[in-house]
Structures are given as structure tokens and as C-alpha cells.
C-alpha positions in Angstrom: 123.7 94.1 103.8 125.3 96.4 101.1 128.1 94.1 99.2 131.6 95.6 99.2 133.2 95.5 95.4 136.7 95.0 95.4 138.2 98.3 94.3 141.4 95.9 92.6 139.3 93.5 90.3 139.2 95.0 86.6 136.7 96.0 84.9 136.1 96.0 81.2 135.9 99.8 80.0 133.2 101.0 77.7 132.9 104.0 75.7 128.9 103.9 76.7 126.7 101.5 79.2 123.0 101.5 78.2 121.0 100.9 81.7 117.3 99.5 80.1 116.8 98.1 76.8 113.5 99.7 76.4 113.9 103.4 76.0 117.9 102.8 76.1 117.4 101.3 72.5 117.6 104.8 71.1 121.4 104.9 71.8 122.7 101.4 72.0 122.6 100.4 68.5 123.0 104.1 66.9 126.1 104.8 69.1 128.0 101.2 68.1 127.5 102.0 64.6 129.4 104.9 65.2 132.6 102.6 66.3 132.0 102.6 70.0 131.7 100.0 72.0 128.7 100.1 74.1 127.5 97.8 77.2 123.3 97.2 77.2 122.4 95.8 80.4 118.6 94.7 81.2 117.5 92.4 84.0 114.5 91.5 82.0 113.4 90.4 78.9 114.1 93.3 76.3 112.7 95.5 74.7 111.5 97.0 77.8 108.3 97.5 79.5 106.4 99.1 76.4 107.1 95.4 74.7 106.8 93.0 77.3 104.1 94.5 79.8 102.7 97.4 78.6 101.3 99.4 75.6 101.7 97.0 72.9 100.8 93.4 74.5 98.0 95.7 76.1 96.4 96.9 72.4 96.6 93.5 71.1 94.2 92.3 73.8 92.1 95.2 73.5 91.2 95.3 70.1 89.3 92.4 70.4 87.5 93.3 73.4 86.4 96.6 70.9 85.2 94.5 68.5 83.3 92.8 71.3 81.6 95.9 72.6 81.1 97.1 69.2 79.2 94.5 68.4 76.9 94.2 71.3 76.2 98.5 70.4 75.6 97.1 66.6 71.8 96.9 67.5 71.6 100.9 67.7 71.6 100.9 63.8 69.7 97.9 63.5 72.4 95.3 63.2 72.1 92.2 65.3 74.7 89.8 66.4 74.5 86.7 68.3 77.0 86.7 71.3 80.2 86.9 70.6 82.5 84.0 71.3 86.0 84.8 72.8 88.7 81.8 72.7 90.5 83.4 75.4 93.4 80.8 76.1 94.0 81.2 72.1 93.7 85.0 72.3 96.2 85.6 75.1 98.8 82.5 73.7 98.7 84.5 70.3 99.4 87.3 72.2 101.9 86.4 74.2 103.9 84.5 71.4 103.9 87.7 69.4 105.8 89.2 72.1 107.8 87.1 73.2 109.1 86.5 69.5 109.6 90.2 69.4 111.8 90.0 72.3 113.7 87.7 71.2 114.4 89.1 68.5 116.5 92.0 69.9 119.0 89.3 71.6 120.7 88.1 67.8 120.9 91.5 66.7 122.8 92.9 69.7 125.2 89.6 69.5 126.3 90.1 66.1 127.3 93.6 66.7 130.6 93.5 66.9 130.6 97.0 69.4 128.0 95.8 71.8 128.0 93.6 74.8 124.8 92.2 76.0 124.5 91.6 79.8 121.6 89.7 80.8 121.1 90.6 84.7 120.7 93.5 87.4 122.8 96.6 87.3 123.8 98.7 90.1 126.0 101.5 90.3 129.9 101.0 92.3 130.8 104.6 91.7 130.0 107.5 89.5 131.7 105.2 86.8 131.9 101.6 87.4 128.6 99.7 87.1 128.0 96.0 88.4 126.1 93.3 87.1 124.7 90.6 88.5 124.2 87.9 85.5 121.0 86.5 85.5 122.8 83.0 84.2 126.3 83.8 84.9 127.4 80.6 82.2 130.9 81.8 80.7 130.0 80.9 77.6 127.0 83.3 77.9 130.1 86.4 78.3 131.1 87.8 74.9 134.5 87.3 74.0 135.3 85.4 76.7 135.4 88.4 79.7 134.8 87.1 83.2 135.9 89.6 85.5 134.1 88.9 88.0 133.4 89.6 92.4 131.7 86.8 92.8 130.1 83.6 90.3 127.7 86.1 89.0 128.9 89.6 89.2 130.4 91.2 86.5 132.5 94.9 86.9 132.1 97.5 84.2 133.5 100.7 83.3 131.7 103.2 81.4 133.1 106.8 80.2 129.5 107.4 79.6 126.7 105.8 80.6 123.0 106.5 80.1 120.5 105.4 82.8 117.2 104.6 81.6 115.6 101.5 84.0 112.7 102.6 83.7 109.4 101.7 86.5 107.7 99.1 88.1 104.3 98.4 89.8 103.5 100.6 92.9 102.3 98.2 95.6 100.2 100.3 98.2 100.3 99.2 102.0 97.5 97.4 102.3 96.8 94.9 105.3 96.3 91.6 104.2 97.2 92.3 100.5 101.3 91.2 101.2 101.4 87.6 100.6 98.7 87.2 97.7 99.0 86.1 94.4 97.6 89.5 93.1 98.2 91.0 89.8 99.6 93.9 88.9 100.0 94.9 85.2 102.7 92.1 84.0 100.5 89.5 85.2 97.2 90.5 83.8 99.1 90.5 80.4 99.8 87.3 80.6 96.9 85.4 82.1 97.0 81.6 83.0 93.6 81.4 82.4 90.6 83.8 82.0 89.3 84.7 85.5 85.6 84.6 86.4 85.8 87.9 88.3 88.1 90.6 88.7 88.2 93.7 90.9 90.7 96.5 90.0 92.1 98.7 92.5 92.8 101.9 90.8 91.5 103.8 88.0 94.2 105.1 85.8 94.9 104.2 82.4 96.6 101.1 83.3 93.5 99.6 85.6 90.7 101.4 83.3 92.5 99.8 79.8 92.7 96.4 81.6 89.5 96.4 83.3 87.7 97.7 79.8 89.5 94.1 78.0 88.2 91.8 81.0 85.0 93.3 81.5 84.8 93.1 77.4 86.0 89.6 77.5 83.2 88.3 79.7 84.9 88.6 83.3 83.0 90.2 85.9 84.6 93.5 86.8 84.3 95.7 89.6 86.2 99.0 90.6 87.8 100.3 93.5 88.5 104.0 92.8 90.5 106.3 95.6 89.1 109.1 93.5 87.4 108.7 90.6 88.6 107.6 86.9 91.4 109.3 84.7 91.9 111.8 87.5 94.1 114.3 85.6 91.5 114.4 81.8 90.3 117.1 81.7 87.0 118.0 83.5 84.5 117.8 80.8 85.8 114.6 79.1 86.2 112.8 82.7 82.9 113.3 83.3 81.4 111.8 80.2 83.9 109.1 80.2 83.0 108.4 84.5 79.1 108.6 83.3 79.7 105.9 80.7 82.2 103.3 81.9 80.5 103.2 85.8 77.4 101.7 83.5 79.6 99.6 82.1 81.1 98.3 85.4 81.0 98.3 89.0 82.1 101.3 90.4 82.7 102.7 94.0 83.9 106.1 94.0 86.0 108.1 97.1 87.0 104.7 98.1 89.6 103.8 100.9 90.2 99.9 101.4 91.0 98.4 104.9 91.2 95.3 104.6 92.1 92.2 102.0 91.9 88.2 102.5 92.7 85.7 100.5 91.0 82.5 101.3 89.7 79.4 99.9 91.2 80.8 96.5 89.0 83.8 96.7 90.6 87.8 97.6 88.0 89.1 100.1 88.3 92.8 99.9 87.1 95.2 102.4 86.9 98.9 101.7 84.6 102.2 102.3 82.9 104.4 99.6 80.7 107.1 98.9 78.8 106.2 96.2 78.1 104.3 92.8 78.2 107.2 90.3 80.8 109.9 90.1 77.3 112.7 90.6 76.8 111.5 93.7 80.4 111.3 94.8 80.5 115.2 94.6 77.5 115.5 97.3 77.0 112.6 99.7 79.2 112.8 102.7 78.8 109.8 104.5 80.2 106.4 103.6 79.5 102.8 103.3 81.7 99.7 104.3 81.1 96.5 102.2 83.1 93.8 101.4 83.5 92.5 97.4 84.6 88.8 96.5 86.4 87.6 93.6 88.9 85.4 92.1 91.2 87.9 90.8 92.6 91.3 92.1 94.6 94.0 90.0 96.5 96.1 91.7 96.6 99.7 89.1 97.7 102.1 91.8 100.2 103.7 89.8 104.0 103.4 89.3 107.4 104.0 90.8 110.9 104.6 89.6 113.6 102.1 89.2 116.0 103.4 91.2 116.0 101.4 94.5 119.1 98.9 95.0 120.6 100.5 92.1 123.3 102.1 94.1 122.3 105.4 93.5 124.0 106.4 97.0 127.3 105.5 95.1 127.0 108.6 93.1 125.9 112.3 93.2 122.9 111.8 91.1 119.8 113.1 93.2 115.9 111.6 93.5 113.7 113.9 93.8 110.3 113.0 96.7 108.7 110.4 94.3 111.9 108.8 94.0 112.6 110.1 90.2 115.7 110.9 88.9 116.0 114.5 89.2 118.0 115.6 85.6 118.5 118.9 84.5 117.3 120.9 80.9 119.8 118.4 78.4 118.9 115.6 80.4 122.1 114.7 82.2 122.1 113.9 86.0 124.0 115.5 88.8 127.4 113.2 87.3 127.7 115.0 83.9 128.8 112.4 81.9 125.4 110.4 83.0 122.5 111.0 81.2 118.9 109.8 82.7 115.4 109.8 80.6 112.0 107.8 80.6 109.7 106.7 83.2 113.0 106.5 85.7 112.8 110.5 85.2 109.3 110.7 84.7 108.7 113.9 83.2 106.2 112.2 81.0 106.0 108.0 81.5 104.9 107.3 77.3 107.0 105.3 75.1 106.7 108.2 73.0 108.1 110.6 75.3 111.0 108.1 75.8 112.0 108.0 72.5 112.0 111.4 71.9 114.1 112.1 74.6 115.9 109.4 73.5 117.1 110.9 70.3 117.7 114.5 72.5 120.2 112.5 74.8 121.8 111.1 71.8 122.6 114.1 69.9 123.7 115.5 73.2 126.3 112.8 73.8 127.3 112.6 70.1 126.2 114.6 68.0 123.4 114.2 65.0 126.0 113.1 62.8 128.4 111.7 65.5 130.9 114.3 65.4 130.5 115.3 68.9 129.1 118.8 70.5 130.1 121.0 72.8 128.7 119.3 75.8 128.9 121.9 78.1 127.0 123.9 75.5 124.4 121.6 74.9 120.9 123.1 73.9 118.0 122.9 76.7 115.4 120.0 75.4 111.9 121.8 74.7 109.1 119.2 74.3 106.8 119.6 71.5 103.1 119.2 72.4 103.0 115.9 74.3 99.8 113.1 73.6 98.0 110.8 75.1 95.4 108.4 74.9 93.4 105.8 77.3 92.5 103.0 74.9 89.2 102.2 76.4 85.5 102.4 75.5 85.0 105.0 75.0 88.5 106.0 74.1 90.4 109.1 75.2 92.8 111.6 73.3 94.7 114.5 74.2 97.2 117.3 73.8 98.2 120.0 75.9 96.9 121.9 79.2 92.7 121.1 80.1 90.5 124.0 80.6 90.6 123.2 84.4 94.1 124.2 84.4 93.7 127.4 82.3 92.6 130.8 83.4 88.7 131.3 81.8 89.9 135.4 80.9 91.9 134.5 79.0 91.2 131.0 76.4 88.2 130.6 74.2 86.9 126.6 74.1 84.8 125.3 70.9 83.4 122.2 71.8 81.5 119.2 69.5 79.3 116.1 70.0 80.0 113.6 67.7 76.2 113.0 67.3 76.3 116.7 65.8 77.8 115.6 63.1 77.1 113.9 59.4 79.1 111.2 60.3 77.2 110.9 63.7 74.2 110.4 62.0 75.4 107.1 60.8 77.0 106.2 63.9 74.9 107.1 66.6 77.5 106.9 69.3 76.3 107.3 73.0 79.7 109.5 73.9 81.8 111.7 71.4 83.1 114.8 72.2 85.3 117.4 70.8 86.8 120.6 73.0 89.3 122.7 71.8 90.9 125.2 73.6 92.4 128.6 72.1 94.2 131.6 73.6 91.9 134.7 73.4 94.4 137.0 72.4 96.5 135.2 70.0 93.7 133.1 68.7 96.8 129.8 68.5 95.4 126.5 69.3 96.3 125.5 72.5 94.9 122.1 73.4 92.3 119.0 72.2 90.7 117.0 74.1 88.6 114.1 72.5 86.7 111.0 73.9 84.9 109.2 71.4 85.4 106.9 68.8 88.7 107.0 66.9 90.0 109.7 69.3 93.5 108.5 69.2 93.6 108.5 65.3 91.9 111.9 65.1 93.9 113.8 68.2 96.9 113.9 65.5 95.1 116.6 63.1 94.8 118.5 66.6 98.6 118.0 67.5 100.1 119.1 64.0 98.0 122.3 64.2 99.5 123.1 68.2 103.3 122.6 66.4 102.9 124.2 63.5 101.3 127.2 65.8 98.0 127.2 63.8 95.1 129.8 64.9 91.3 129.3 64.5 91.9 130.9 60.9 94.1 128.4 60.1 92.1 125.8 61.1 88.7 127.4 59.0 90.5 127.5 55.8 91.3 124.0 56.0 88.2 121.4 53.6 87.4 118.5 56.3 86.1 115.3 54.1 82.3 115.5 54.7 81.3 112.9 56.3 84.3 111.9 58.2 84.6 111.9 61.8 87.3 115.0 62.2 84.4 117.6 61.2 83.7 117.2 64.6 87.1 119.1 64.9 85.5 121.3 62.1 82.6 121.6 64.1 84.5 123.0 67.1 86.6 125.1 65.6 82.9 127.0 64.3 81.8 126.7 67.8 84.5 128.7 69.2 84.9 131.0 66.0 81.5 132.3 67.2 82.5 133.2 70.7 85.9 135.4 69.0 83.3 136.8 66.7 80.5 137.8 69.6 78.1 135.8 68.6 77.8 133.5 71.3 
């Protein structure tokens, strides 16, 4: 039933309101210390989902579960360990303290501010300007300064000249029979474990699922996966097959899946699906399927995610979703209301905390100006996106910038490609998967994209992003001395490889 605000209660006015502390940190504080007074509003803890559920909680397990793998691949170059031990109650409390304390953190610093007003609870749009918020402890002494305009014992009414919408996205829950009801995991809970599970099937095999399942499976869980499709669907071709070859030895893996079924009895998820095969090979050529059913104590739910923007009274304004439910924005960033501006995962054009704050600083300057002076806001210049990164923090890792060959017409790119173990520093390392492609327009000869999977990919994919900004061509990128041995002459290495192909030889 869709609650009727009183139009003759008051609201408190705001120059800005901040929807989402995550991204929306990049113009709470900058904008109060400019002398205006600015609303934040979050229903969870803050910092966002990068903080609390998400990249940084996620690395901090990880690493560990590197140094486990590493150390079980130690024997390759004649290093022996005994099994590694993981106190994993002390891990994830370590963890989880970290990040909570970093959370909390945020809350003082916003309440000495003498231009911003922290509201703790769920914010949903009255009209194109009024915003209401439904206190997640609606204590009066909990309001700064005192304000209690209120519709009811929890909601508060705001006013915002500008606001700034950045909620960000949540688990998407597929409909599944049977899986309604359970005490599954999606990615918030699997960050924050009660207490290690023996066995674990994933449903999904994006970066979320693959990242988590790499730390369990690391960890000394039992691991299985459920792919619809296969893992990292959008890598590029070459790297997604290395990286399906080696992590489907690692775990468990039923490719071309579709599940029918999931019970949860006797404290046990019983999970009934169909596949096509085992290995991502013979997913390309069998075309009949099997039906099994997998048992285990724990179930991840990785199926992607979805925008923030249901029950956020979206309906009470002219900004427009697009299909998936995003907020559709247009070059500067602003919605169909021109005084609201909309970026992050809730617009999706890319769903990185990188990608958020830059777009972050872009909606900024739009709304104020570098300096604060203010701009021409109907003049406002288009955002252009510099080459965007990635990486899948798994083992073996994954790096990337710009388009993958797949996507590219052959005519008209030339690709130089590298195996690590083609390399001095290989030699030492002897590393079952490394890989180097780089991909350069034929005409130009610029540097286009890098794609790495390896071993320090994430660290090395930043020599490859500097080159695509700085517009760098394949003589560029010879004239520059590459520390011998060091892991980016494999970059070296594939800039020679395709240097051959522009000069014929190949």
C-alpha cells in the first residue's frame, strides 16, 4: 500500500541530499566544506557496499587463501610445506572488526561537520524534490539539532535543491523453486561467516561467486559450481579459456547448467540441476544433458546484481529505468529531473568502486564547479571515460583494459601475445597459467587493450593502462627498458610478438 505524505508537514531544506554513503562520499564532505549544507542518507552501515560487503572485506579474505594455494604450488621449485593451518574464526573476526571499525569511523566525522546531517534509515523519493526517510532508530536525540519533522514516529521529510542519487545495488535473487525460504548466502553473508562451512556450492560464476568460491575452496571448504554458462562470461576469449581450464581442476564444475530444483532439509540444501559437462571443452560439443542432484551445507547465490531503485519512489518523479531497472542518465550524468544527478552501480555503466569515484568527482564538478564557483549547468561538458579496469582476484588472477579481441574486427587490430613461462622471470617461477595479449589497431599502431591472467596481473595491467591514456603505439612501448627479470617483460615480450606481425614477419 503506497503511504500518502502529507503535502502540509515541513520539511527541512538542503542545499544537497547525498542518497548512498558509498560512492555519494565523493560529494558529501567536499560540497559542506564549501558552506552548504548537505543531507547523507544511507539505510546501511556506511561506507557503502565496496566497505561493508564487497571489494575490500573480500581481498582481506583472499589474500590468505593465496598464500594458501601458493604454498601448496611451492613444491614446483622444490620447496615443501606441511599443510597449511587456517584459524578461520580468527581470520574472518579480524576481518570483520577491520571493517566494521572503518565504518564506524565515517559516523563522527559526518557529526562534527557542522553542514551535514546524517540520516540513518531508508530514503524514498515524495516528489522531484522532497525525499523521505524512514529512521532506522527514530530516537530524537539521534536528530541533529533537534529537527523532528516528522509523518509518522519514524519518517522524516526533506527538501533538497539538489540531490544526488547514488543507492547503489543489491543481490539478484533468481526464481528458483525451493530456494525462497532458505538461509542461503548471497555475497554479504559469505563475508561475514558464522563459522567455516564444510561444503559450499556457488550458483554463478562471475567475479563475485569465482572470488568467493577461490577463498573457500582455498580455505579447506569443499566447493562445487553451478555455472549457467561458463566462468567470467564477458574476459575475453583466450584468457577465459585458460582461466576455465585451470579453476574447473581446482573445483567442481558443471557447465551449461540450468537448476530445477532446491531443498533445504535436515540442515543440508539439496540442489537439483542439469548440465552438459565437467570441463568447459566439452561444453562446446556434447549436446545432451545430465540431471544430478549435489548436497551441501552452504549455498551462495552469485547470479549477479540489481539496481536500487525499487520502493524508492522513483514513480514520484520523471527520472526513467531503463529494462534492467538502471537509472537511465544522460552524457553529464544527471537524470531526467535536472537538478538530480545519478552515478554508480544504481546507473550501472560500469559497477567498480573505481568507476564510482570517478564519476563521482565528474558529478561534483558539474554541480559546483572544481573550485566551487559554480558552472554553467546547462553547459556542462559530456563525461568521457578514460580506459576502464578490472580485475577477478582469483587464482589465477585476471586483469584488463579495454575491448577483447572477440569484440574487435580481425582486419583491422594486430594482437602480441606472451606466456609468462616465456619469460626470465618464468624461469624462476614456473607458473602453470600466465598470459599476456595485447591488442593494437593496424593502422594507427595505438595500443588498444590488455588482457592478463597470471600472477600479479592486477599490479602489472597498470603499465598497460597508462600506455592506452597516454595514446602510446607499439614504438612507444619498444623504446621503453623493462627491468630484466621482472614479470612485465612479458608485456615486453608481447609487444615483440606483435611488432613482428606489423613488420611481416610473422
Amino acid at each position: 500500500m503506497k503511504k500518502i505524505i502529507d503535502n502540509t508537514i515541513k520539511s527541512r531544506t538542503y542545499d544537497v541530499i547525498v542518497i548512498g554513503s558509498g560512492g555519494g562520499s565523493k560529494i558529501t564532505r567536499p560540497a559542506a566544506n564549501l558552506g552548504l549544507k548537505v543531507a547523507i542518507v544511507d539505510m546501511g552501515r556506511l561506507g557503502g557496499t565496496c566497505l561493508n560487503h564487497g571489494c575490500i572485506p573480500s581481498k582481506m579474505l583472499i589474500h590468505p587463501a593465496d598464500l594458501v594455494v601458493e604454498s601448496e604450488e611451492a613444491s614446483r621449485v622444490d620447496v615443501y610445506f606441511e599443510k597449511p593451518k587456517i584459524d578461520f574464526d580468527k581470520l574472518v573476526a579480524r576481518v570483520t572488526k577491520t571493517i566494521d571499525d572503518e565504518s564506524d569511523s565515517i559516523k563522527p566525522v559526518y557529526e562534527k561537520h557542522k553542514n551535514i546531517d546524517l540520516y540513518e534509515g531508508k530514503a524514498r523519493f515524495i516528489d522531484k524534490h522532497r525525499v523521505s526517510v524512514c529512521l532506522n532508530n527514530p530516537k530524537p536525540e539521534n536528530e541533529k539539532n533537534g529537527f523532528a519533522n516528522k509523518t509518522s514516529e519514524s519518517d522524516v521529510i526533506l527538501f533538497g535543491k539538489k540531490i544526488v542519487f547514488c543507492a547503489g545495488a543489491k543481490p539478484m535473487i533468481p526464481s528458483i523453486p525451493g530456494l525462497e525460504g532458505t538461509p542461503y548466502w548471497t555475497y554479504k553473508e559469505a563475508l561475514r561467516p558464522v563459522t567455516q562451512p564444510a561444503s559450499l556450492i556457488v550458483l554463478g560464476g562471475g567475479y563475485i561467486g569465482s572470488e568467493l568460491g577461490h577463498f573457500y575452496g582455498s580455505v579447506g571448504t569443499n566447493v562445487s559450481f553451478i555455472l549457467r554458462s561458463e566462468f567470467l562470461r564477458p574476459e575475453d576469449d583466450e584468457i577465459k579459456h585458460q582461466f576455465n581450464k585451470a579453476f574447473s581442476k581446482r573445483f567442481d564444475s558443471y557447465y551449461n547448467s540450468e537448476v530445477t530444483k532446491i531443498e533445504y532439509r535436515l540442515n543440508m540444501f539439496y540442489v537439483t540441476f542439469s548440465f552438459m559437462s565437467r570441463t568447459v571443452e566439452a561444453a562446446a560439443t556434447l549436446t545432451s544433458r545430465k540431471e544430478i542432484t549435489l548436497v551441501s551445507t552452504n549455498l551462495l547465490v552469485a547470479t549477479g546484481v540489481v539496481p536500487n531503485t525499487s520502493d524508492v519512489g522513483i514513480e514520484n518523479t520523471t527520472i526513467q529505468l531503463n529494462k534492467q531497472g538502471y537509472v537511465r542518465v544522460d552524457s553529464t550524468l544527471r537524470t531526467a529531473e535536472k537538478h538530480i544527478w545519478s552515478f554508480g552501480d544504481v546507473v550501472g555503466n560500469f559497477k567498480f568502486r573505481h568507476s564510482a569515484n570517478f564519476e563521482g568527482d565528474y558529478v561534483f564538478n558539474q554541480m559546483f564547479g572544481k573550485k566551487g564557483s559554480g558552472i554553467d549547468e546547462k553547459n556542462g561538458k559530456p563525461l568521457v571515460y578514460p580506459a576502464m579496469p578490472h580485475a577477478v582476484f582469483t587464482h589465477p588472477q585476471i586483469a584488463a583494459v579495454g575491448p577483447t579481441e572477440n569484440s574487435l574486427k580481425s582486419e583491422e587490430i594486430v594482437v602480441g601475445r606472451n606466456f609468462y613461462k616465456h619469460s626470465a622471470m618464468g624461469m624462476a617461477l614456473l607458473p602453470k597459467v600466465g598470459f599476456v595479449k595485447l591488442i593494437f589497431d593496424k593502422k594507427s599502431k595505438a595500443l588498444l587493450a590488455g588482457h592478463i591472467i597470471g600472477k600479479e596481473a592486477a599490479t602489472m595491467i597498470h603499465m598497460v593502462i597508462a600506455y592506452i591514456e597516454m595514446k602510446a603505439t607499439i614504438n612507444d612501448m619498444k623504446k621503453m627498458i623493462y627491468i630484466h627479470p621482472a614479470l612485465p617483460e612479458n608485456v615486453r615480450n608481447a609487444v615483440r610478438d606483435a611488432a613482428k606481425k606489423f613488420e611481416g614477419d610473422i
